[in-house]
C-alpha positions, 0 to 999 in steps of 0.5 A: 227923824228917820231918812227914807233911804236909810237901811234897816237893822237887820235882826238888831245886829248892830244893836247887840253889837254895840250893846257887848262892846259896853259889856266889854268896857265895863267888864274889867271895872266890875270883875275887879271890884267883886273878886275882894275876897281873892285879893284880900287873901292874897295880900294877907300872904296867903295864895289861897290854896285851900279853903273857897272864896268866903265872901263874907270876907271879915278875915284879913285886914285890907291894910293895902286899901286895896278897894281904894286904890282900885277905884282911883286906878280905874278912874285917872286914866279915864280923865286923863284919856278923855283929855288926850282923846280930844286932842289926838283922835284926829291924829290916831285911826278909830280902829287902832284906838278901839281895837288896840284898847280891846286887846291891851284889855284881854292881853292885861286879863289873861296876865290877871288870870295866870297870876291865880297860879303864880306864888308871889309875895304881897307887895309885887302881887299887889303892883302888877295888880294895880298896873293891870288895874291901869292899863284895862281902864285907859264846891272847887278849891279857891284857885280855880274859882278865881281862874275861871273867874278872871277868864270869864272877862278875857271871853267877854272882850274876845266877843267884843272885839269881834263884834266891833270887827263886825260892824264894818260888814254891816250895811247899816252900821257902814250907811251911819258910821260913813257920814261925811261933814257934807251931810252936817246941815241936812241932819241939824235940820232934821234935829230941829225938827225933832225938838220942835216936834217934842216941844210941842208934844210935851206942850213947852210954850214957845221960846226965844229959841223955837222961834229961831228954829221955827224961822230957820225951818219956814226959810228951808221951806222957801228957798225962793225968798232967800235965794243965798246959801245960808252961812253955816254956823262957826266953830263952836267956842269951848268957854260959850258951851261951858257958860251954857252947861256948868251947873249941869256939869257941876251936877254930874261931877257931884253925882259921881263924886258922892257915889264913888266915895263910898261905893266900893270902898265903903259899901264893899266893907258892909257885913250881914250883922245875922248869924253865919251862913248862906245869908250872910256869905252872900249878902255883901255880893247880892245887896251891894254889887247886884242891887247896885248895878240893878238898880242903878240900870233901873235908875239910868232907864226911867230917863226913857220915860220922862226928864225931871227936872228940866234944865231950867229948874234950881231942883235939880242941884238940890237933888244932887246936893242931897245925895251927899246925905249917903256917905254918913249913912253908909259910913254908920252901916254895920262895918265891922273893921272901924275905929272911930265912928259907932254902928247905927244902922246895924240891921241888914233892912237898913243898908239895903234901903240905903243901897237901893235909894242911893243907886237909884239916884245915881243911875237917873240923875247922871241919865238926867244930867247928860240928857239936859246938857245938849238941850240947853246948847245950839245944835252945832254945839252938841258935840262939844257939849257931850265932849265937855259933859264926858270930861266932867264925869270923869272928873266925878269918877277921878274926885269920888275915888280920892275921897274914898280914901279919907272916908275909909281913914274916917271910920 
C-alpha cells in the first residue's frame, strides 16, 4: 500500500538501478561457465593462439573437472557469507560491503581478462583461475575473442558500481533506503492490510489468522476502546520461523540441489549428434545456457501471475521430488565423453525438451518457494523467514555443485 507522501520513481531510475546491480552480480557466474571452450583450451597446454573458440568443444579432455569445481567455487562462498553476513552486517557499513564486493569483483575480472595474454602452464592457470572463481562469488584469433570477452563483464560491474553510487541522490531511493525501526508498526499495519485485501481478492475463506488481522485492524481503527499503546511483538525465535518454513526450505534446497547437479557440469558436456557446422558450434551455446537462462526467467516471472500450489498443499514437495527424474535424462543425453552409461536420447529435440522443462521448472518453483515462506510467518517474522529461506538456497546451490562431481564420475 503506497503512502500519500511517498516520492515517485522518476523516469524508473531506481528501477534500472537495481535491475544492473543484479546484472552485475550474476555476470561473473554466467561469464565463467559460458567461456568452456577457452579454458578447456588452456588446461589442455595450449595458449589458444591460433585457430577461434570452437564451441562445439569435443577436443581436449576436461581432465580438471574444470566445469565442477567452478560450480562448487562459485557457490561455497555464497553459503558461507550468507552466514557470516548475518552475523556481521551490523558490524561492517552497507557501503563498505556492496562497494567492496563490486570492486574486489571488477579488480579479480581485469586480473581474469590479463591472463588471455600471460602463457602459463595448466596447473597454475587453473588455480589463479579457481581463486579468481572464489573471490568474484563472496572471424578474430581465439586470443582477443577471450579478452574482449572477459572485459565485457569488468564494463558491466563498472556500471553497476556507479549505479549503486547513484542511489543515494535519488529522492525515492533515500525516502525507502532512510526508514527507521520507528516507522516499523505503520508498515506492518499496512502489510496486513495488503493480505487481507488479497485474501479477499483471490476468495481465501477466513482463517484462524485473518481473523487476528482483522481484530488487530478494527482495534487501529478505535483507538478510544484500547486507549494503551499496543505491545509490540518480541524478537522473533529463529527455531519458531524454522518450524513454520521447513518443508518450504526443504523444496528449495532440492530445487537448486537438482539443477546444479547437472546444470553446467553435465549439460555443458551435451554435443549436437548432426553433422559439423554452424548448428552443431553453436548448439551447446544456444540451447543449453540461453534456453536455460530464458526459460528459467520465464519460469521465475509466472510467479507474477499466480502461486500454485499454495503453502498448504502436499503438491508442492511432489513437483520438487519430480524434478530429480532430470539427472538421468540429461545424463543419457548425447554426451560423447562417457564410459559407463550408453546414449538414449541422442537427438538434439530431446535435450532441448528436457532443457526447456527443466529450467522452467526451476525458475518458478524456486519463485514459488520463496514467495510462500513469508506467507506462512507472522509479519514481524518476515525478515528472519527471507534470512532463513537465502540460507537454504545456498545450501541448495552448495549440495547440487558437490553432487555434480559424482554425476560426472558416473557417466
Amino acid at each position: 500500500m503506497a503512502r500519500g507522501d511517498a516520492p515517485q520513481d522518476s523516469y524508473h531510475l531506481v528501477g534500472i538501478s537495481f535491475f544492473i546491480l543484479g546484472l552485475g552480480t550474476l555476470l561473473p557466474w554466467n561469464f565463467f561457465i559460458t567461456a568452456i571452450p577457452y579454458f578447456q583450451g588452456r588446461l589442455a597446454g595450449a595458449n589458444t593462439t591460433t585457430g577461434t573458440l570452437d564451441t562445439n568443444h569435443t577436443g581436449p579432455a576436461d581432465t580438471f573437472n574444470f566445469n565442477n569445481w567452478v560450480t562448487l567455487l562459485s557457490q561455497l562462498p555464497l553459503l558461507l557469507f550468507t552466514l557470516l553476513n548475518s552475523f556481521l552486517y551490523q558490524c561492517i557499513p552497507e557501503m563498505v560491503r556492496i562497494l567492496g564486493s563490486l570492486l574486489v569483483i571488477l579488480l579479480l575480472f581485469a586480473l581474469t581478462a590479463a591472463l588471455v595474454k600471460v602463457d602459463m602452464s595448466p596447473g597454475p592457470f587453473f588455480s589463479i583461475t579457481m581463486a579468481s572463481v572464489w573471490f568474484i562469488n563472496c572471424g578474430v584469433d581465439a586470443q582477443t575473442s577471450a579478452l574482449g570477452y572477459f572485459i565485457t563483464p569488468c564494463v558491466g560491474t563498472f556500471m553497476a558500481i556507479l549505479c549503486y553510487l547513484s542511489l543515494p541522490h535519488l529522492e525515492f531511493a533515500r525516502y525507502y533506503l532512510a526508514k527507521k525501526p520507528s516507522q516499523a508498526p505503520g508498515q506492518e499495519l499496512e502489510t496486513k492490510a495488503e493480505l487481507l485485501q488479497s485474501d479477499e481478492k483471490n476468495s481465501i475463506p477466513n482463517s484462524p489468522q485473518k481473523v487476528a488481522l482483522t481484530l488487530d485492524l478494527d482495534a487501529e481503527k478505535e483507538p478510544e476502546l484500547e486507549p494503551e499503546e499496543p505491545q509490540k511483538p518480541g524478537k522473533p525465535s529463529v527455531f519458531i520461523v524454522f518450524q513454520k518454513i521447513w518443508l518450504t526450505a526443504l523444496c528449495l534446497v532440492l530445487v537448486f540441489t537438482v539443477t546444479l547437479s547437472v546444470f553446467p557440469a553435465i549439460t555443458a558436456m551435451v554435443t549436437s549428434s548432426t553433422s559439423p557446422g554452424k548448428w552443431s558450434q553453436f548448439f551447446n551455446p544456444i540451447c543449453c545456457f540461453l534456453l536455460f537462462n530464458i526459460m528459467d526467467w520465464v519460469g521465475r516471472s509466472l510467479t507474477s501471475y499466480f502461486l500454485w500450489p499454495d503453502e498448504d498443499s502436499r503438491l508442492l514437495p511432489l513437483l520438487v521430488c519430480l524434478r530429480i527424474l532430470f539427472v538421468p535424462l540429461f545424463m543419457l543425453c548425447h554426451v560423447p565423453e562417457r564410459s559407463r552409461l550408453p546414449i538414449l536420447f541422442p537427438q538434439d529435440a530431446y535435450f532441448i525438451t528436457f532443457m526447456l522443462l527443466f529450467a522452467v521448472s526451476n525458475g518458478y518453483l524456486m519463485s514459488l518457494t520463496m514467495c510462500l515462506a513469508p506467507r506462512q510467518v507472522l509479519p514481524h517474522e518476515r525478515e528472519v523467514a527471507g534470512t532463513l529461506m537465502t540460507f537454504f538456497l545456498a545450501l541448495g546451490l552448495s549440495c547440487g555443485a558437490a553432487f555434480s562431481f559424482l554425476f560426472k564420475a558416473l557417466l
